[in-house]
C-alpha positions in Angstrom: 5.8 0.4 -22.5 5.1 3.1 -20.4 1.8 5.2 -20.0 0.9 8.7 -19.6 -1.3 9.8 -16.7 -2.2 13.6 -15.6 -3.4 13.6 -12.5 -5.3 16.4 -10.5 -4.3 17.2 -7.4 -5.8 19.3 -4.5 -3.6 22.6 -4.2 -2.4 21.5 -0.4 -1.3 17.9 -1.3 0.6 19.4 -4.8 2.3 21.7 -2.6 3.1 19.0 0.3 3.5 16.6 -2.6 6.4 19.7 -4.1 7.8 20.6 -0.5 8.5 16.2 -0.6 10.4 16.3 -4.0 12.7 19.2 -2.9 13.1 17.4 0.7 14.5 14.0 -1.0 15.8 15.6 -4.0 13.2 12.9 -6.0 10.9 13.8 -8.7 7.2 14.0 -8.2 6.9 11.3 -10.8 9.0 8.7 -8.7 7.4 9.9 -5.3 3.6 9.1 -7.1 4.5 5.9 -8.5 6.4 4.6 -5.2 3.2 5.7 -3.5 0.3 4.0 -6.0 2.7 0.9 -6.0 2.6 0.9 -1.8 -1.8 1.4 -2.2 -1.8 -0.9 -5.1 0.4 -3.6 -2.4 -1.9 -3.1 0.2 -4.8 -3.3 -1.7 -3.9 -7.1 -2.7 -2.7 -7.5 0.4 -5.9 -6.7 2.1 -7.9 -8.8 -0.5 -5.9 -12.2 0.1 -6.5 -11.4 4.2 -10.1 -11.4 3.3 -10.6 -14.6 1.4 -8.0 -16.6 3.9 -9.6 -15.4 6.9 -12.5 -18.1 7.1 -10.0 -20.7 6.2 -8.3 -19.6 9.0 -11.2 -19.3 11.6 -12.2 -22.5 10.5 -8.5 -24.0 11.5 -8.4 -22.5 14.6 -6.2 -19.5 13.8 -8.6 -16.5 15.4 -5.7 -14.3 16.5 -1.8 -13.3 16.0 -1.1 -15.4 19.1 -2.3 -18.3 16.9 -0.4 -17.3 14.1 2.6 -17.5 16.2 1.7 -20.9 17.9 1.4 -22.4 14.4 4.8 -21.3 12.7 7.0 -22.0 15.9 
């Protein structure tokens, strides 16, 4: 099922947003819904980092050097 969205866009980012589609030879609709799937990504991504970061403070994992120590 697919759903409908208009979206309104400030006149410089529709025309970057334009200039982008001609560039790739992509439609606007694919560009949007490569970019909202990238924010949406993050946006998860972000919100794990957040809840594991005490667990990880509290095992001695403060930095990526720590990381690093405990997957080699």
């Amino acid at each position: 099922m697919r759903t409908v969205l208009s979206v309104s866009l400030p006149e410089k980012m529709a025309k970057e947003l334009d200039a982008l589609a001609k560039a790739t030879g992509r439609n606007k609709s694919d560009i949007v819904k490569e970019s909202l799937g990238a924010f949406l990504w993050e946006t998860k991504f972000r919100k794990a980092q957040a809840r594991l970061r005490a667990k990880a403070k509290a095992a001695g994992v403060i930095n990526e050097d720590d990381v690093f120590k405990a997957v080699s």
